[in-house]
MIPAMI-900153 format. One record per atom (N, C-alpha, C): atom name; y, z, x; residue number from 1. Coordinates in nm, 3 decimals. Example, Ala and Ser with C-alpha at 12.3 -4.5 7.8 and 13.67 -1.06 7.14 Angstrom:
BEGIN
<site atomo="N" v="-0.569" w="0.780" u="1.319" num="1"/>
<site atomo="CA" v="-0.450" w="0.780" u="1.230" num="1"/>
<site atomo="C" v="-0.330" w="0.780" u="1.320" num="1"/>
<site atomo="N" v="-0.225" w="0.708" u="1.285" num="2"/>
<site atomo="CA" v="-0.106" w="0.714" u="1.367" num="2"/>
<site atomo="C" v="0.003" w="0.787" u="1.290" num="2"/>
% end
This chain:
BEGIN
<site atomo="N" v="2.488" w="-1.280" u="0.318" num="1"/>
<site atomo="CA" v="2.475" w="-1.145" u="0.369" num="1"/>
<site atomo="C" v="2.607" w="-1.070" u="0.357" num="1"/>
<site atomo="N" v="2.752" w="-1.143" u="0.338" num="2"/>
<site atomo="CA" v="2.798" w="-1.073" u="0.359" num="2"/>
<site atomo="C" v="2.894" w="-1.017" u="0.219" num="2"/>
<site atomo="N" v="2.804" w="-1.095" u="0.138" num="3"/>
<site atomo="CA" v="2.831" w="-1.021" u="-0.029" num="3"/>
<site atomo="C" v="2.757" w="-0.905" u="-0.046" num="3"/>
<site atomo="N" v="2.671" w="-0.892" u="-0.014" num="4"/>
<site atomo="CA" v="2.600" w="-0.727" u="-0.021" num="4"/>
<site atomo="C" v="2.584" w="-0.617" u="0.093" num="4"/>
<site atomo="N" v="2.628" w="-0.660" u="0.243" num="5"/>
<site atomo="CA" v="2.660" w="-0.599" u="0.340" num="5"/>
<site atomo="C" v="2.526" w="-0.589" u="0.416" num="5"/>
<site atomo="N" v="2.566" w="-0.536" u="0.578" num="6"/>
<site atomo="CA" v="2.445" w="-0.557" u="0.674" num="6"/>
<site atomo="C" v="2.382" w="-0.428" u="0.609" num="6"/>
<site atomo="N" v="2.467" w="-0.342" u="0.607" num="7"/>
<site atomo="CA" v="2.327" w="-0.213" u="0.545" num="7"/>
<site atomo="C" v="2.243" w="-0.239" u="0.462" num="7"/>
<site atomo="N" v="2.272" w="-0.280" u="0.349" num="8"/>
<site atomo="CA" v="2.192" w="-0.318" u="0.224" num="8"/>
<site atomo="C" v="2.043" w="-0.406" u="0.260" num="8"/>
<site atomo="N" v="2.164" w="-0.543" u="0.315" num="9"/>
<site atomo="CA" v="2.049" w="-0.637" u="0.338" num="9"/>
<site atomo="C" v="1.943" w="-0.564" u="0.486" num="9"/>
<site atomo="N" v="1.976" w="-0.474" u="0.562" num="10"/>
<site atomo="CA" v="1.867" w="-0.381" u="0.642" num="10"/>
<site atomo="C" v="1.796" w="-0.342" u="0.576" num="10"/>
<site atomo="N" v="1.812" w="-0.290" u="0.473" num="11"/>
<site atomo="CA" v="1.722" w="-0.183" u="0.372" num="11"/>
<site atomo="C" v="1.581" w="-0.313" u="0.292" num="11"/>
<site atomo="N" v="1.691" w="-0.354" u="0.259" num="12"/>
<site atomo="CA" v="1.611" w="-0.511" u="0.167" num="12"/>
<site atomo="C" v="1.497" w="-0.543" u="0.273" num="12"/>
<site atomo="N" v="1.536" w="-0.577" u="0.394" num="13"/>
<site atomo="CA" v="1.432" w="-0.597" u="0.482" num="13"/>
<site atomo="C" v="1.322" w="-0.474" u="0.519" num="13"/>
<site atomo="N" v="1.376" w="-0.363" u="0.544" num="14"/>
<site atomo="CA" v="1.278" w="-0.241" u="0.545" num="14"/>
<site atomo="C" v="1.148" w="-0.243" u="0.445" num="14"/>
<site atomo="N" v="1.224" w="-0.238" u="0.335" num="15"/>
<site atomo="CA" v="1.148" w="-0.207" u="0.225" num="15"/>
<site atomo="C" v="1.031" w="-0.351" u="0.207" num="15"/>
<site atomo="N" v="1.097" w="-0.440" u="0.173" num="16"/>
<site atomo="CA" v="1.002" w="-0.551" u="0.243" num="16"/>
<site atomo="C" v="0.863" w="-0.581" u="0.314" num="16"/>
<site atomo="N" v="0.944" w="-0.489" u="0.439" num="17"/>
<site atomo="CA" v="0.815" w="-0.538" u="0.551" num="17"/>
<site atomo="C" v="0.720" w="-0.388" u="0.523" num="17"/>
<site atomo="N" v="0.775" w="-0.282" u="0.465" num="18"/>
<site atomo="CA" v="0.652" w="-0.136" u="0.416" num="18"/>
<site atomo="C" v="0.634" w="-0.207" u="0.296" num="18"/>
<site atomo="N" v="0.660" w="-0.308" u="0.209" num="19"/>
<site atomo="CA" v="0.549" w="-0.325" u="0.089" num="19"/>
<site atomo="C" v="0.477" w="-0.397" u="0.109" num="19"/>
<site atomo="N" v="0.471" w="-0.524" u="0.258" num="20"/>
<site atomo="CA" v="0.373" w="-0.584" u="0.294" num="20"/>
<site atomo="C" v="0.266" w="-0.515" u="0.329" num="20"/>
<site atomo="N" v="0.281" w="-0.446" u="0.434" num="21"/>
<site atomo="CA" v="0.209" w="-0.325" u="0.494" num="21"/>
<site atomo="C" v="0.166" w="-0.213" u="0.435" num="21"/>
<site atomo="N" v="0.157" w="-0.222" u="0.282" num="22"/>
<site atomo="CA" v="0.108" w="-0.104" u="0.183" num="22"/>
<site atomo="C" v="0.013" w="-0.221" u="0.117" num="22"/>
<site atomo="N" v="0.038" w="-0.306" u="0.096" num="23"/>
<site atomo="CA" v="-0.056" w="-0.462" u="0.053" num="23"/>
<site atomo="C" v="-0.116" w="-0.463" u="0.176" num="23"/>
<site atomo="N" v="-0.142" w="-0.484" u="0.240" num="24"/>
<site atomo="CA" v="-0.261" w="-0.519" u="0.422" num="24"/>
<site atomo="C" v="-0.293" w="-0.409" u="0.403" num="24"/>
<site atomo="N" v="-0.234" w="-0.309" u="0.404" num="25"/>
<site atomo="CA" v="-0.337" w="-0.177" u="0.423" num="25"/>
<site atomo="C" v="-0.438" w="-0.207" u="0.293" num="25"/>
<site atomo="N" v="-0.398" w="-0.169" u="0.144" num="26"/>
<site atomo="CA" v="-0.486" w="-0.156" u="0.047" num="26"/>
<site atomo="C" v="-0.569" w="-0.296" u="0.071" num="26"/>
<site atomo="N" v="-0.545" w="-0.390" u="0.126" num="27"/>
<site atomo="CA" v="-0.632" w="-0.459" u="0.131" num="27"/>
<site atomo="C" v="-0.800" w="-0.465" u="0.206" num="27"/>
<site atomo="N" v="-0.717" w="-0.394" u="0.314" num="28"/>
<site atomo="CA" v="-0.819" w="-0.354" u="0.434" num="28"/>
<site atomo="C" v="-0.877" w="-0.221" u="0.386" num="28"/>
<site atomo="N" v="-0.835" w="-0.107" u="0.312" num="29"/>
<site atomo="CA" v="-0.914" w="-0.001" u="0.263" num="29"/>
<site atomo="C" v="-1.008" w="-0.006" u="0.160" num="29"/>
<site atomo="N" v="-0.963" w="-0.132" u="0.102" num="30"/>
<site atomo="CA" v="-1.057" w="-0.201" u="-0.033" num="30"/>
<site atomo="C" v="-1.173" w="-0.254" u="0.059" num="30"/>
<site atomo="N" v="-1.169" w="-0.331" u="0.135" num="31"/>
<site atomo="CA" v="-1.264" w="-0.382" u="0.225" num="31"/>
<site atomo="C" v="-1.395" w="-0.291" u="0.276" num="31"/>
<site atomo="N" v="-1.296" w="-0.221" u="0.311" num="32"/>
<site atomo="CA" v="-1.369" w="-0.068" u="0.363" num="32"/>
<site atomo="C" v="-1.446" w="-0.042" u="0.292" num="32"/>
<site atomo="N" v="-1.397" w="0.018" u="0.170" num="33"/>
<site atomo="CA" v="-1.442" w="0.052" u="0.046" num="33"/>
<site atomo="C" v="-1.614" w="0.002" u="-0.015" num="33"/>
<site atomo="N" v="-1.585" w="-0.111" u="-0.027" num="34"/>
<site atomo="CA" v="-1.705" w="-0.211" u="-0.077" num="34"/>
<site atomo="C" v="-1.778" w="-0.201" u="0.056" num="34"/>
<site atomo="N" v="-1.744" w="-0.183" u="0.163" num="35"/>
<site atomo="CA" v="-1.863" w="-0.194" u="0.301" num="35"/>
<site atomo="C" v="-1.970" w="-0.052" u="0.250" num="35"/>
<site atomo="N" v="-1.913" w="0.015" u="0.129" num="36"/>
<site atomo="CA" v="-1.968" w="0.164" u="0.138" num="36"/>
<site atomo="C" v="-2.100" w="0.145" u="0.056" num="36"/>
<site atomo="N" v="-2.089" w="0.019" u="-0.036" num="37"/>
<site atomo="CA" v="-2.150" w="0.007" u="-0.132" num="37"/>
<site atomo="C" v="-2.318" w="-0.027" u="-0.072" num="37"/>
<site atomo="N" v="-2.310" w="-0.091" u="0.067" num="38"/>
<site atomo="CA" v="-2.415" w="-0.082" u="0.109" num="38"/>
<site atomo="C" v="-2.505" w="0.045" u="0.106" num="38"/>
<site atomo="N" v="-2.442" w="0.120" u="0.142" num="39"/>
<site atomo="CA" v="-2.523" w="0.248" u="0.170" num="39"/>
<site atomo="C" v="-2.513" w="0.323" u="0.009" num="39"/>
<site atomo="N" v="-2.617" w="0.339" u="-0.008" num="40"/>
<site atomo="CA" v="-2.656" w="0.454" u="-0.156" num="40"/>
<site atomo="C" v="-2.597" w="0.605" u="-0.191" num="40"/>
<site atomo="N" v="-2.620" w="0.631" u="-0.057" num="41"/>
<site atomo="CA" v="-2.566" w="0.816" u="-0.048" num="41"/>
<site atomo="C" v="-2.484" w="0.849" u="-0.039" num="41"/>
<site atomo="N" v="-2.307" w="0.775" u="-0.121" num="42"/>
<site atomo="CA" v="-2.181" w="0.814" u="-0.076" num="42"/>
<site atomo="C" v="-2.189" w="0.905" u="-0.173" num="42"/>
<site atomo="N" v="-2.085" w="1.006" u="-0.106" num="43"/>
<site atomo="CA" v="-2.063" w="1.125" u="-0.185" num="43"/>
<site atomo="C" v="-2.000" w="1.133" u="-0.245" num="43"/>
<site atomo="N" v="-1.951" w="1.210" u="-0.401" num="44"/>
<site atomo="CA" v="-1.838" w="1.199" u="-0.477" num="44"/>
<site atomo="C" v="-1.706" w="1.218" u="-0.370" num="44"/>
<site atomo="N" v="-1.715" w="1.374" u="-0.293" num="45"/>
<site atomo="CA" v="-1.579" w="1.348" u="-0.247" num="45"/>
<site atomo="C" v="-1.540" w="1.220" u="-0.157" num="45"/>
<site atomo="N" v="-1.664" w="1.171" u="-0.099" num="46"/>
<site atomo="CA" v="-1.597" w="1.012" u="-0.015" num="46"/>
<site atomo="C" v="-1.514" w="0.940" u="-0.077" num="46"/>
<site atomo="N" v="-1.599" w="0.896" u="-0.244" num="47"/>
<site atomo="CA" v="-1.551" w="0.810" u="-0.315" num="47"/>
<site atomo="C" v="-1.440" w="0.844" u="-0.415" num="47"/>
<site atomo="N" v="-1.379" w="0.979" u="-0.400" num="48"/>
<site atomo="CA" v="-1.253" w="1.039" u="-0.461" num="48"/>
<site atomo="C" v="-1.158" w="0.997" u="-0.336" num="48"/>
<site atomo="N" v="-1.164" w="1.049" u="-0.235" num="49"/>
<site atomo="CA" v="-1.108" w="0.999" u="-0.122" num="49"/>
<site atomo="C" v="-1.058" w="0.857" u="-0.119" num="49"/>
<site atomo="N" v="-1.147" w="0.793" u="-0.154" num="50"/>
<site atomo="CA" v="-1.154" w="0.634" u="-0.113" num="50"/>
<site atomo="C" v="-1.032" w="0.580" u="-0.248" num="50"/>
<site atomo="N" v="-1.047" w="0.642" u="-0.351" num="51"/>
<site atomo="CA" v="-1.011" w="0.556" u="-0.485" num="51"/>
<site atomo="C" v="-0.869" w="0.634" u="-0.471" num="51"/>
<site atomo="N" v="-0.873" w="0.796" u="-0.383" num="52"/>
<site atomo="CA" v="-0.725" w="0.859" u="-0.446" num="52"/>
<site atomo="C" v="-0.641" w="0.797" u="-0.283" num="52"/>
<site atomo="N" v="-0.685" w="0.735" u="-0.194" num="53"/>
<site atomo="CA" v="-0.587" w="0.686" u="-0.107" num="53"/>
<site atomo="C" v="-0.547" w="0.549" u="-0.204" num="53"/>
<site atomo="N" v="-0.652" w="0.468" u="-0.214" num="54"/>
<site atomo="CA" v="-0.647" w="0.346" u="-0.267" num="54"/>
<site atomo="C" v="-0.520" w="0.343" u="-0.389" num="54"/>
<site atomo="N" v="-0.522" w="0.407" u="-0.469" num="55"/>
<site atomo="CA" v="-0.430" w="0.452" u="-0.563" num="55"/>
<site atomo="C" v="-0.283" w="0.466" u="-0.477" num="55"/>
<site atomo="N" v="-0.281" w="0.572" u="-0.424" num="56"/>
<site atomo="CA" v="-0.180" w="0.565" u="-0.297" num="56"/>
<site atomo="C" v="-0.089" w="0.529" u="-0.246" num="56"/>
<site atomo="N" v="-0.171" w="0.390" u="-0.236" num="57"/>
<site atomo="CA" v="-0.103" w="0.277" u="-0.144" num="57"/>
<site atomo="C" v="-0.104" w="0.201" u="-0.246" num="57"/>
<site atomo="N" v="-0.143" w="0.178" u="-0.358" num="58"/>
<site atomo="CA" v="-0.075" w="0.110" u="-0.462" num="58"/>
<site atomo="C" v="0.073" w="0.157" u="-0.587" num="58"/>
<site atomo="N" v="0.095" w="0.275" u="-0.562" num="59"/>
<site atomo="CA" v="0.183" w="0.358" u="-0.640" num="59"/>
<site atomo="C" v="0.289" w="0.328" u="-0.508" num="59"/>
<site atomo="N" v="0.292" w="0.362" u="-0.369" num="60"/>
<site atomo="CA" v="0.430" w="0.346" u="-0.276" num="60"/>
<site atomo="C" v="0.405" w="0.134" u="-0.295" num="60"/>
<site atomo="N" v="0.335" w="0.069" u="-0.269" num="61"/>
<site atomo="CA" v="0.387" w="-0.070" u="-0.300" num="61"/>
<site atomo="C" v="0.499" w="-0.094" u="-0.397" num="61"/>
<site atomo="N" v="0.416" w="-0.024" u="-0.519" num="62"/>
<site atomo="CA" v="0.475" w="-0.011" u="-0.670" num="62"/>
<site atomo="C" v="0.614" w="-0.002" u="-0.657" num="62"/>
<site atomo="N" v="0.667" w="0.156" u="-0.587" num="63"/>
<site atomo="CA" v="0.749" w="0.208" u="-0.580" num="63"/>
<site atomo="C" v="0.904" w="0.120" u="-0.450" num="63"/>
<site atomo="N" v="0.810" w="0.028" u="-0.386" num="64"/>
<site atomo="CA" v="0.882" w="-0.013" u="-0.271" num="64"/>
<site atomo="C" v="0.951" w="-0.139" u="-0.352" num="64"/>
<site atomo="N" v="0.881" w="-0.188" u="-0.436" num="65"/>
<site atomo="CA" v="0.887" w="-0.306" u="-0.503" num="65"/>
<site atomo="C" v="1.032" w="-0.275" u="-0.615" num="65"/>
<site atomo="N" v="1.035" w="-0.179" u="-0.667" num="66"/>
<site atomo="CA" v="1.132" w="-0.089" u="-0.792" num="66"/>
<site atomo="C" v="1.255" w="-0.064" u="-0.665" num="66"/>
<site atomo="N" v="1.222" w="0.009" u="-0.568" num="67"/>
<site atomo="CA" v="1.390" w="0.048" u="-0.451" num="67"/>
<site atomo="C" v="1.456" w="-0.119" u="-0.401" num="67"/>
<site atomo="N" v="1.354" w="-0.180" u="-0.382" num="68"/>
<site atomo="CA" v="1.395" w="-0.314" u="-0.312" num="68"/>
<site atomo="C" v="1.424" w="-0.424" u="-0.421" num="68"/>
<site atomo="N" v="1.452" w="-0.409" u="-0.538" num="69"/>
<site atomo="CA" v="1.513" w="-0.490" u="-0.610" num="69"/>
<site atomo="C" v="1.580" w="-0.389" u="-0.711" num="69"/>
% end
């Protein structure tokens, strides 16, 4: 730790524990997602909704993954 300093290695950890938590989320909105498939009558905007969060939370993972290394 103390070749790259406490700030750094804070950040390293930040970023970390929001790309876990962008992974659990998309995981649990994917979940969601497919619960929809039961029902027939989703609407385009639901399922724009559903795919443009989903996207989302895979572009800040993306992005957490690129700051944190």
């Amino acid at each position: 730790m103390s070749a790259i300093g406490p700030v750094v290695s804070i950040c390293i950890v930040i970023f970390y524990i929001m790309n876990y938590t962008c992974s659990v989320s998309a995981n649990f909105w994917l979940s969601a997602w497919s619960n929809d498939a039961d029902n027939a009558t989703v609407s385009m905007e639901q399922r724009d909704m559903r795919l443009g969060v989903y996207g989302a939370l895979g572009l800040a993972q993306g992005w957490m993954d690129f700051v944190r290394f």
